[in-house]
N, C-alpha and C positions, 0 to 999 in steps of 0.2 A: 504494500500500500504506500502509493507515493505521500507525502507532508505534502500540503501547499506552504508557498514562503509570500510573507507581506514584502510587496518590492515596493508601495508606493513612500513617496517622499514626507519625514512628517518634520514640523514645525523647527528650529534649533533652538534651544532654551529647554528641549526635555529635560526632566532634573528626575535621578534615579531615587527610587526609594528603597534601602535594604533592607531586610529582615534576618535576623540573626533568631535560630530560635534555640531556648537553654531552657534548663531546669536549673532551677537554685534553692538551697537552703541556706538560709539566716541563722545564725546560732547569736544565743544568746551574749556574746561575749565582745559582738562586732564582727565576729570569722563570718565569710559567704562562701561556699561552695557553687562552684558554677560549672555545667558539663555542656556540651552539645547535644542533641537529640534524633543524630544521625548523620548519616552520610550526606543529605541532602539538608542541612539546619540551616545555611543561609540561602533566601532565595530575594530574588530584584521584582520589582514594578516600577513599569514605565508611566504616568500620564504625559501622555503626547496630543498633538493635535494636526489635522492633514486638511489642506483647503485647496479647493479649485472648483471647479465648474459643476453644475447639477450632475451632468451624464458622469462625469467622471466620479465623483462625490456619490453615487448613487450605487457604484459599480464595490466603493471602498465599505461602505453602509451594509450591503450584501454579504461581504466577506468579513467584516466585524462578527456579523450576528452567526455566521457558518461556523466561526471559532470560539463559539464562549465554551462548547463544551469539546472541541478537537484542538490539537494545537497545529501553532504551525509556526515557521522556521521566520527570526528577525534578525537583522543585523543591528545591535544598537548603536548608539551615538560614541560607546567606547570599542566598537567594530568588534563587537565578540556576536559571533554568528551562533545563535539556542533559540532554543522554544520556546513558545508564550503562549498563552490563551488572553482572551480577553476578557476582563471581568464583566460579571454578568449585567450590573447595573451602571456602566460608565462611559455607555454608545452616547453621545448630545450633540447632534447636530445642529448647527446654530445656521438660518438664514438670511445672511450678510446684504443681500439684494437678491432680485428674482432667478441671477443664475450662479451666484458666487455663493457657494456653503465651506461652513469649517463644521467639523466634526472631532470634538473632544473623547479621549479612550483612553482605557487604562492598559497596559499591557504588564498579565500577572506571569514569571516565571513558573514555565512546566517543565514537569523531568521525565514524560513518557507521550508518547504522541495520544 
């Protein structure tokens, strides 16, 4: 089963958001204990944003909603080529005049297609 890959162009100023994820214990005495939660405990989210023409914009809209639950292949702005899905609630299409739309999205790190 081929991946689709997001080739369109999105906004510069995407700003990355990491998640590191840990388990910790607090002891009493000020001591923390801090582990990772596996192989996969940091993962990145993108919000980005992509703008041009209705036809076009229409085409990126399509393939947002085809991946909130498949992923598929980005190159981000630090050019590391991985998989993403799109989070489910963070499609916004915003329209700018009758043929110019921007479309706001979140792009959640995935680690299996």
């Amino acid at each position: 089963m081929a991946i689709d890959e997001f080739s369109w162009c999105v906004r510069t100023g995407a700003a990355e958001e990491l998640t590191v994820a840990t388990l910790q214990a607090q002891f009493g005495d000020g001591y923390k204990q801090v582990a990772g939660t596996g192989i996969n405990s940091a993962s990145e989210s993108w919000p980005v944003t992509c703008s041009g023409n209705k036809t076009e914009m229409a085409a990126v809209r399509a393939f947002l909603k085809a991946h909130v639950t498949a992923s598929c292949w980005w190159v981000n702005p630090w050019g590391e080529r991985k998989l993403y899905r799109v989070k489910s609630d963070s499609i916004r299409p915003n329209f700018i005049n009758g043929n110019f739309v921007e479309i706001a999205f979140t792009f959640e790190q995935a680690f299996a297609p």
